[in-house]
N, C-alpha and C positions, 0 to 999 in steps of 0.2 A: 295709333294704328295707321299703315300706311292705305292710300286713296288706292280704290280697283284700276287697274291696268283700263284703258278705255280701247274696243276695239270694236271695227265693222262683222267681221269675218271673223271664222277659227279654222282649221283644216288638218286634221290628224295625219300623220303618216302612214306609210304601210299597212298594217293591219291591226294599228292600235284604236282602241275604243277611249274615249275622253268621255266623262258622264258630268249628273249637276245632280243637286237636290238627294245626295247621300243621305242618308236618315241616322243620325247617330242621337235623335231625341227620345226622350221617353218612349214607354211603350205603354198601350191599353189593350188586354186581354180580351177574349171575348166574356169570358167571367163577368168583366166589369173591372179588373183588377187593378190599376195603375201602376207600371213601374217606373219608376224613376232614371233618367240618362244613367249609363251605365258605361258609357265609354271611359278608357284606361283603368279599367278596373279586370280583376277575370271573368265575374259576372259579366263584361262587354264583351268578350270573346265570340262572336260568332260572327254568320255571314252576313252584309250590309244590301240593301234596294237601294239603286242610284235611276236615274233618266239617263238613257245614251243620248248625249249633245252633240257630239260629231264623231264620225269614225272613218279609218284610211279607206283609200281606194282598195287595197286586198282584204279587207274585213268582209268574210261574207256572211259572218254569225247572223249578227244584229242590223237592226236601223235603226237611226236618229230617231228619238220618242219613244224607243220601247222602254221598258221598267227590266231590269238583268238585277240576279241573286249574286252577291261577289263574295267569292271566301272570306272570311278574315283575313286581312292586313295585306292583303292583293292592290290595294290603291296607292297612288303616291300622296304626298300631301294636297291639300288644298292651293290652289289659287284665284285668291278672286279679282275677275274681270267684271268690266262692264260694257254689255251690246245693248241692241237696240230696244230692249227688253225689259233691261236695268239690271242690275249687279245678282250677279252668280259666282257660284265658288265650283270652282272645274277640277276632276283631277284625273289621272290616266287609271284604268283600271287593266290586268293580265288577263288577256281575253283569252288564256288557260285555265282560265280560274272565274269563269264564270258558268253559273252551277243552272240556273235558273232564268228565262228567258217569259216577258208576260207582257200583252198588247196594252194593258191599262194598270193604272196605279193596285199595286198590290197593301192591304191591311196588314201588317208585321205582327201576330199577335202571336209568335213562335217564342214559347219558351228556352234560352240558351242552356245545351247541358252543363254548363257548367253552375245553372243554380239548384242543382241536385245534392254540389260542394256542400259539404256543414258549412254552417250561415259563420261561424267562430274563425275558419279561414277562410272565407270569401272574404269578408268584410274588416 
């Protein structure tokens, strides 16, 4: 696995949004329920919680530290850097496609419709 990029600073362009700490871990229901990571599956299908970590000068959605709902597959991939902070995985998200906007950590305990799907083709 290649070493994170080591940098001081990051600074987004235009009116792009760059986030960290994307959640693509398991989920726990308020049930109590445990789901297990679901990502590349259809069961992962749905919309992602990241942290906004820096955004452009014409971004007027968001600020840096807020917690944004992002469609499905709206993000690019990962890159992991590391600041003064320690290693984080950064990626741009389509600040068209951001659905949901929240001042503190949001709890994901949203079931995706697509596990409505018969379990026979989901899995």
């Amino acid at each position: 696995m290649l070493a994170p990029i080591k940098i001081n600073s990051i600074e987004a362009l235009k009116d792009h949004v760059l986030v960290a700490d994307m959640n693509f871990a398991g989920r726990k229901l308020s049930s109590g329920l445990h789901l297990l990571s679901d990502d590349m599956r259809s069961a992962g299908i749905r919309p992602r919680w990241a942290q906004v970590y820096a955004i452009g000068p014409q971004q007027k959605d968001v600020k840096v530290g807020q917690w944004i709902l992002v469609s499905h597959g709206r993000w690019t991939r990962g890159v992991k850097i590391e600041d003064t902070n320690g290693e984080v995985v950064i990626r741009r998200v389509d600040s068209d496609d951001i659905l949901l906007v929240s001042e503190s950590e949001p709890i994901d305990d949203s079931m995706s419709t697509q596990m409505l799907v018969d379990s026979k083709e989901r899995w």
